[in-house]
N, C-alpha and C positions, 0 to 999 in steps of 0.2 A: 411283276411282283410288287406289295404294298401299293398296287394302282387303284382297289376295290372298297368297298364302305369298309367306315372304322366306326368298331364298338370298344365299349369298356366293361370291366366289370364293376359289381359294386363296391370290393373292395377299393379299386381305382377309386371310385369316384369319392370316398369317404374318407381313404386314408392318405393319396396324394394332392397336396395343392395342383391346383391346374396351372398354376405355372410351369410348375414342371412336367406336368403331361404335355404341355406344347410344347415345352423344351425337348422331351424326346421325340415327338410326332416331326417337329422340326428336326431335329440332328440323321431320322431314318428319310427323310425328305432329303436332305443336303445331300447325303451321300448318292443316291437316287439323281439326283441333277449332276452332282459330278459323275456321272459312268462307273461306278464303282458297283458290283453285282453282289446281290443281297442276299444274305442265307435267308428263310424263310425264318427264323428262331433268331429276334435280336432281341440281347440280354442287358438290361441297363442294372449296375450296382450302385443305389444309392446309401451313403455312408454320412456320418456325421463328422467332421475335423476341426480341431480349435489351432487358429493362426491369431498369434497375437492376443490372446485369451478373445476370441471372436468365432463362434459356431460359424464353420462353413459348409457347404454342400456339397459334395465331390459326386460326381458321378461317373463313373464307367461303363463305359460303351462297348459292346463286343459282338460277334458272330463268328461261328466255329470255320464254315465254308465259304468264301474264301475268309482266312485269317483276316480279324480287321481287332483292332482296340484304341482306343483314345478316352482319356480320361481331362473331365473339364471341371471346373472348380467355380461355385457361384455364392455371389452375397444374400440369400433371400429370409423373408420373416420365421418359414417353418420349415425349419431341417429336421427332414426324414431321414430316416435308416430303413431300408426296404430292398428287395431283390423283384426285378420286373420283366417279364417277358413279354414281349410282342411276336405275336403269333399271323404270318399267311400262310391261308389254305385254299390259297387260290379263288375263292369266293367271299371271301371276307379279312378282315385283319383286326385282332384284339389285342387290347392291352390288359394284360392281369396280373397280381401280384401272384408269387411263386407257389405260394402256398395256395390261391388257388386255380392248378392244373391240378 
């Protein structure tokens, strides 16, 4: 699972910095290197949070089977608000924003 080409949509490509598409291609990689088995449906919630009167990035990490959640928090230029699914179907793996599946 997540071993086969990666596409995006154009939403991705327009509305997330690519920092943080690598930031999740990386986080569903990591767990993938630690033995941890991957629901095919991982769901990243990105949200906006002010620390210190300072825009932060919070993102939430999740999949339903097996239960997994970790939420990480980043200093970056453009803080999204977006809900993102990455999608294996076993021949391919996308990242698209929720709205569009």
């Amino acid at each position: 699972m997540f071993d086969n080409a990666r596409y995006m949509t154009r939403g991705i490509k327009s509305e997330i910095p690519l920092e943080l598409q690598l930031f999740m291609w990386n986080c569903i990689d990591s767990l993938k290197e630690q033995g941890v088995k991957l629901d095919y449906l991982q769901v990243f919630e990105l949200k906006r949070e002010i620390v210190d009167d300072i825009a932060i990035q919070k993102i939430e990490h999740r999949q339903e089977v097996p239960k997994y959640e970790k939420t990480y928090k980043m200093l970056i230029e453009e803080v999204v608000s977006s809900k993102i699914f990455v999608i294996d179907d076993n021949t391919h793996t996308t990242m698209l924003l929720a709205e569009e599946y």
